[in-house]
PyMOL CGO cylinders between C-alpha atoms (Angstrom):
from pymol import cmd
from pymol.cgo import CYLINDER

trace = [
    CYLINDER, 23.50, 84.54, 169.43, 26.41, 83.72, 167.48, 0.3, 1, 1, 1, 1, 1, 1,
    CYLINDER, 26.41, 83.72, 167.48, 26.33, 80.85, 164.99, 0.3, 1, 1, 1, 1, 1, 1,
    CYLINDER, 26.33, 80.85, 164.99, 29.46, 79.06, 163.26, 0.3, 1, 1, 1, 1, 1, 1,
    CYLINDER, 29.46, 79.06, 163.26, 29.04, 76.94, 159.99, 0.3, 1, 1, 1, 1, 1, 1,
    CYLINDER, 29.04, 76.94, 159.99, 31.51, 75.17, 157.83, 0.3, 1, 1, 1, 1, 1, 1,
    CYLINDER, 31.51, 75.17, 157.83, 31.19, 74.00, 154.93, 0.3, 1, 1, 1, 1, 1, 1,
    CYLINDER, 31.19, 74.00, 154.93, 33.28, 71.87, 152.60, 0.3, 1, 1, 1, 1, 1, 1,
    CYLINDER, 33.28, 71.87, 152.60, 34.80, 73.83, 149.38, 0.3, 1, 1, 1, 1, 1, 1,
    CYLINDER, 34.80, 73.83, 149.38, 36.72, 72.73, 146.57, 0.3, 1, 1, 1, 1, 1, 1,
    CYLINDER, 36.72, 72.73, 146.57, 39.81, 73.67, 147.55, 0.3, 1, 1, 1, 1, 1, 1,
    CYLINDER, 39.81, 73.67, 147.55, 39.25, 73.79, 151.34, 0.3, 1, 1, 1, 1, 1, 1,
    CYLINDER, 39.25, 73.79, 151.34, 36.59, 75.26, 153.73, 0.3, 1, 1, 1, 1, 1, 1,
    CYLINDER, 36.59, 75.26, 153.73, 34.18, 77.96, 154.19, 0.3, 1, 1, 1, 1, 1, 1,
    CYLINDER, 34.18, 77.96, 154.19, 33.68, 79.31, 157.53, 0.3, 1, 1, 1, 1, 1, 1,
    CYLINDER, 33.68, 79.31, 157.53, 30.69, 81.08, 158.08, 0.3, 1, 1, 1, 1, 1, 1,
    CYLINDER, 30.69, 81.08, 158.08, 29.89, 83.43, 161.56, 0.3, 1, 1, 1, 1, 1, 1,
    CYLINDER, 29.89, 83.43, 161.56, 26.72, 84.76, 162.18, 0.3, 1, 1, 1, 1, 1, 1,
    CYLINDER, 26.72, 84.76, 162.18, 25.29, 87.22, 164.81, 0.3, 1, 1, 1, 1, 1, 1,
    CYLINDER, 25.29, 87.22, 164.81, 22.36, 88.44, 165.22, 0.3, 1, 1, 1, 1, 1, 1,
    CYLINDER, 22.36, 88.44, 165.22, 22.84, 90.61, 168.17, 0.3, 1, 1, 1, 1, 1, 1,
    CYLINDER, 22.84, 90.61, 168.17, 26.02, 92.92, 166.92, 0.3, 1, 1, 1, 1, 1, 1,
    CYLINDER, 26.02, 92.92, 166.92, 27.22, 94.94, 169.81, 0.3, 1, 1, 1, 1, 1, 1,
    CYLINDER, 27.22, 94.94, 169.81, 23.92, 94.33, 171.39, 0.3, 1, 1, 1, 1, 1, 1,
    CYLINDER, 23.92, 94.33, 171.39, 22.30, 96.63, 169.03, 0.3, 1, 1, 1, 1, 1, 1,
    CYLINDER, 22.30, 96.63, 169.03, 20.10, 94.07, 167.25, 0.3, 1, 1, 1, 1, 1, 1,
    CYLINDER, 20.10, 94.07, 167.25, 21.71, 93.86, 163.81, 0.3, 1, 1, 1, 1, 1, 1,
    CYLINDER, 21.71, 93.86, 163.81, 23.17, 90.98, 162.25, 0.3, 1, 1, 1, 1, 1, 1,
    CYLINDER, 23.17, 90.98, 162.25, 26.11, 90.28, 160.71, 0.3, 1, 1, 1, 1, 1, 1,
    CYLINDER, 26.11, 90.28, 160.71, 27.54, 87.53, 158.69, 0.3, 1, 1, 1, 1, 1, 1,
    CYLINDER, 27.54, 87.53, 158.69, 31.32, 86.98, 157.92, 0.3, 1, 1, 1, 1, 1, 1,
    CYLINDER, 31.32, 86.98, 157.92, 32.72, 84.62, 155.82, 0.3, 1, 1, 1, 1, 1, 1,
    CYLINDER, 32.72, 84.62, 155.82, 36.34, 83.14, 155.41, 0.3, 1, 1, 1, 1, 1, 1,
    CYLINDER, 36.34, 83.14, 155.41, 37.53, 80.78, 152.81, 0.3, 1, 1, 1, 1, 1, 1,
    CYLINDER, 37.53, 80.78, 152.81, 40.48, 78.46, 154.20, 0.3, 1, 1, 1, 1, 1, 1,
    CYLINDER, 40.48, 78.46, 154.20, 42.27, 77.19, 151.09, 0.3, 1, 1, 1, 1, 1, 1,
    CYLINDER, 42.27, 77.19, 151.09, 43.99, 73.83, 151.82, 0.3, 1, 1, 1, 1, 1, 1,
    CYLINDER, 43.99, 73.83, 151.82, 45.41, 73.11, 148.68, 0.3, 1, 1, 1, 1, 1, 1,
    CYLINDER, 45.41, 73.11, 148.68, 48.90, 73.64, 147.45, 0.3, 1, 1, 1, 1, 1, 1,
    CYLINDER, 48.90, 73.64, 147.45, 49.71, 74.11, 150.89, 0.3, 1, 1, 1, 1, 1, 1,
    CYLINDER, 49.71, 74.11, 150.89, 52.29, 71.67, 152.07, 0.3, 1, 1, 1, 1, 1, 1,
    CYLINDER, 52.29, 71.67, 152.07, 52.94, 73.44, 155.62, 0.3, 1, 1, 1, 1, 1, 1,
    CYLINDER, 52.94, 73.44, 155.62, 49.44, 73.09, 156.05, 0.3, 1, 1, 1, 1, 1, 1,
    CYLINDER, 49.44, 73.09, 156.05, 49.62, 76.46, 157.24, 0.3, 1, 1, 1, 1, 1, 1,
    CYLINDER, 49.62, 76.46, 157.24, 45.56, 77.52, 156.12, 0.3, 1, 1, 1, 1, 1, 1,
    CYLINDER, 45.56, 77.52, 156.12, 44.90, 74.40, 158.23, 0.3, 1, 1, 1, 1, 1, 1,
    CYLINDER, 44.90, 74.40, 158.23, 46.52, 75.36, 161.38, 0.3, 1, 1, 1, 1, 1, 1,
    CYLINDER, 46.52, 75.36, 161.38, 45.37, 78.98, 161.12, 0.3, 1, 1, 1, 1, 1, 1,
    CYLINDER, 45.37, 78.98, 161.12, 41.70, 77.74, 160.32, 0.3, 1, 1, 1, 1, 1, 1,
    CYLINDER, 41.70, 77.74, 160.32, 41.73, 75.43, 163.76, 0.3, 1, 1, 1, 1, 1, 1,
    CYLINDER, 41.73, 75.43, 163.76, 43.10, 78.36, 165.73, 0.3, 1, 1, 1, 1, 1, 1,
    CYLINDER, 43.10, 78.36, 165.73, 40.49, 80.99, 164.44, 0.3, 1, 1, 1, 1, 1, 1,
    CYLINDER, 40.49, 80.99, 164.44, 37.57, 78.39, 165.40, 0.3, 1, 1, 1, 1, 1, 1,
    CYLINDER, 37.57, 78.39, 165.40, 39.15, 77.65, 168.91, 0.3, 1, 1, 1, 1, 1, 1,
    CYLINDER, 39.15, 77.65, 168.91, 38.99, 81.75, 169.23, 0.3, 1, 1, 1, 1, 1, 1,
    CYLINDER, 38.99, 81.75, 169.23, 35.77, 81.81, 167.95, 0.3, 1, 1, 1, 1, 1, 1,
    CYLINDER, 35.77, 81.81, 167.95, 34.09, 79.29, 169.66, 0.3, 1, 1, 1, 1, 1, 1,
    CYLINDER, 34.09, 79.29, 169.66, 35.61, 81.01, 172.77, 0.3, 1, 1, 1, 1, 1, 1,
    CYLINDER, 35.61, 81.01, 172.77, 37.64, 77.77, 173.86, 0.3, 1, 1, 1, 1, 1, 1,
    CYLINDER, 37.64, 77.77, 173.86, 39.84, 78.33, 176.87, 0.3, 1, 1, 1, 1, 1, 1,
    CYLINDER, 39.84, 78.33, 176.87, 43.48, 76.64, 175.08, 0.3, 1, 1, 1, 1, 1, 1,
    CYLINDER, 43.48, 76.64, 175.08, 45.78, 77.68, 178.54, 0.3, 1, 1, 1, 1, 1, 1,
    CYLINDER, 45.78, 77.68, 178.54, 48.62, 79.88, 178.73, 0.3, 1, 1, 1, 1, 1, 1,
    CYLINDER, 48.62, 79.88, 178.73, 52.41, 79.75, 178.73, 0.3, 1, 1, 1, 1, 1, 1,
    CYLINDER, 52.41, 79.75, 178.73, 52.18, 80.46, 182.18, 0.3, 1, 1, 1, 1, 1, 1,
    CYLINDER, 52.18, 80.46, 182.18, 50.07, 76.83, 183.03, 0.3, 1, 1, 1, 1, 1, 1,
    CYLINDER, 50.07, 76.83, 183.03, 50.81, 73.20, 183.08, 0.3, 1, 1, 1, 1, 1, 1,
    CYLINDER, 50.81, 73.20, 183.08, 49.49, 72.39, 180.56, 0.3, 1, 1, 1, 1, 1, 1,
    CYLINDER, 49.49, 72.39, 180.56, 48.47, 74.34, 177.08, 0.3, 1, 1, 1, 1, 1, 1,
    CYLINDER, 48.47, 74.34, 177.08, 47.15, 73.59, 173.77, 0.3, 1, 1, 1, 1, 1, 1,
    CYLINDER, 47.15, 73.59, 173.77, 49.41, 74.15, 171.01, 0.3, 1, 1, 1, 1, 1, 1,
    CYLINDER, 49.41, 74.15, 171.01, 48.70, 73.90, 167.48, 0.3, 1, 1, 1, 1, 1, 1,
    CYLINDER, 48.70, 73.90, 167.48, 51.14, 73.09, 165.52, 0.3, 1, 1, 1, 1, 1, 1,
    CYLINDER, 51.14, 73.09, 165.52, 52.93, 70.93, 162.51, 0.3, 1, 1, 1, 1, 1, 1,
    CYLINDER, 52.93, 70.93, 162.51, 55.62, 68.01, 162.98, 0.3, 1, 1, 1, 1, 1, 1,
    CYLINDER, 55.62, 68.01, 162.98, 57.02, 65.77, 160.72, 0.3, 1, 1, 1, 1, 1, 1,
    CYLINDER, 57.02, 65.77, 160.72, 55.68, 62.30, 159.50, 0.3, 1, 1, 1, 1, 1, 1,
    CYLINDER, 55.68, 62.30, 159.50, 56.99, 59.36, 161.27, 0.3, 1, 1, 1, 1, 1, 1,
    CYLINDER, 56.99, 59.36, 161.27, 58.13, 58.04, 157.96, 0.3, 1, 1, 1, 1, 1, 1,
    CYLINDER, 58.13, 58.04, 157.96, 59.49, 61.31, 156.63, 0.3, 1, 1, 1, 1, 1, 1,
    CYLINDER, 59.49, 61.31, 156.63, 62.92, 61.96, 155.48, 0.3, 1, 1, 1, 1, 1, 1,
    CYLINDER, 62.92, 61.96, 155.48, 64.31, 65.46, 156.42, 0.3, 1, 1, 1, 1, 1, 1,
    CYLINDER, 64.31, 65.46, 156.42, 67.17, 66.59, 154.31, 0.3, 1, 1, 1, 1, 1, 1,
    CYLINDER, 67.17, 66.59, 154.31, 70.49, 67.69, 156.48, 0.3, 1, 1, 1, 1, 1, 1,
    CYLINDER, 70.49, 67.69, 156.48, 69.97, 71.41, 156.70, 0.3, 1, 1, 1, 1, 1, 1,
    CYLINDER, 69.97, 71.41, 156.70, 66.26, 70.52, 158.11, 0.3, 1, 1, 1, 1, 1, 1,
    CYLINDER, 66.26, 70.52, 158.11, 67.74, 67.77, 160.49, 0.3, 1, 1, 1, 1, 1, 1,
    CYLINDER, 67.74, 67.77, 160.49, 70.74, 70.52, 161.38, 0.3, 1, 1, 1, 1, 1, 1,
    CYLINDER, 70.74, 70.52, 161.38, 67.73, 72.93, 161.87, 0.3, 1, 1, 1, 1, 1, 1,
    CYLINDER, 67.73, 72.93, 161.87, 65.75, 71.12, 164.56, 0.3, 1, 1, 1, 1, 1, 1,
    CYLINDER, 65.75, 71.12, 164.56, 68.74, 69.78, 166.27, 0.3, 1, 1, 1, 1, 1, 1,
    CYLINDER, 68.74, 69.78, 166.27, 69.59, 73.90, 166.75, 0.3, 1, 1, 1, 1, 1, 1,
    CYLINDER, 69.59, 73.90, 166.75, 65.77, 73.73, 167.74, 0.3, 1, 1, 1, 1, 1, 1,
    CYLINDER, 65.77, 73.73, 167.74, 66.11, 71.01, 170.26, 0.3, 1, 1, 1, 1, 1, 1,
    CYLINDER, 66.11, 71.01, 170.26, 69.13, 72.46, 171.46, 0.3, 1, 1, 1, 1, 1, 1,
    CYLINDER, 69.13, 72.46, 171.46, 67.44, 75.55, 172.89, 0.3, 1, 1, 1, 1, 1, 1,
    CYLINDER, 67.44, 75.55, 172.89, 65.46, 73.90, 174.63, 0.3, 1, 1, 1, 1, 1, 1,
    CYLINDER, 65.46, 73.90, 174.63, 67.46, 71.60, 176.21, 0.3, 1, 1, 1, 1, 1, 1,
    CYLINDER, 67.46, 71.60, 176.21, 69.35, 74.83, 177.48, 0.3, 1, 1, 1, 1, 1, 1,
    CYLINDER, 69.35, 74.83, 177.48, 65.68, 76.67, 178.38, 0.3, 1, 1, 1, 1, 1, 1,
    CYLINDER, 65.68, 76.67, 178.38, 65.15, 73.39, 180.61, 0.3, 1, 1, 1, 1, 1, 1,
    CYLINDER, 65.15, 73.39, 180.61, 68.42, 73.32, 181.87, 0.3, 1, 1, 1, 1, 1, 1,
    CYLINDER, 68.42, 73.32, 181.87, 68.55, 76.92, 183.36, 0.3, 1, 1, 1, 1, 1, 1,
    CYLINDER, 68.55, 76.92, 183.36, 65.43, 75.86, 185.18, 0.3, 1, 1, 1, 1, 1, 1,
    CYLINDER, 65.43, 75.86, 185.18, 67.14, 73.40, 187.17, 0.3, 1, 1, 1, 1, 1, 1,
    CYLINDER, 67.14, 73.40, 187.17, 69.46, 75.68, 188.54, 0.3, 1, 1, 1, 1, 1, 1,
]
cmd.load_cgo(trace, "trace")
């Protein structure tokens, strides 16, 4: 059986997997990863430590091929400010994908 801890650290979050059944063979094995979440202002360790426990914990997320798929990812604050070449940036962003959504129409 597989087992999945957290715990809190100073600087983040310890993720701890252990099986007892390795390949069937009987053994155990323990891994540990450290997510640190400071200094981080992507929040980059955050989004990669949610998408390694989804895989872990075996969660079916959907595909780009169905209706509807999870997707985890950063936005920007309601209240935030972008600077021009940011706002420039996702405009290009939003762009493409007006013209991805467009093609599909024809």
């Amino acid at each position: 059986m597989i087992t999945i801890s957290i715990e809190p650290a100073d600087n983040g979050v310890i993720k701890y997997i252990a099986d007892d059944n390795i390949n069937g063979g009987g053994e155990e094995h323990v891994s540990r990863v450290v997510y640190d979440l400071e200094d981080d202002p992507e929040r980059i360790s955050l989004v990669n430590f949610i998408q390694d426990l989804i895989l872990d914990l075996g969660l079916e997320t959907g595909t780009e091929l169905d209706q509807h798929m999870l997707n985890v990812k950063t936005e920007w604050g309601i209240k935030y400010n972008p600077s021009v070449r940011e706002t420039k940036e996702r405009i290009k962003q939003l762009e493409a994908e007006i013209e991805r959504l467009s093609v599909q129409l024809k």
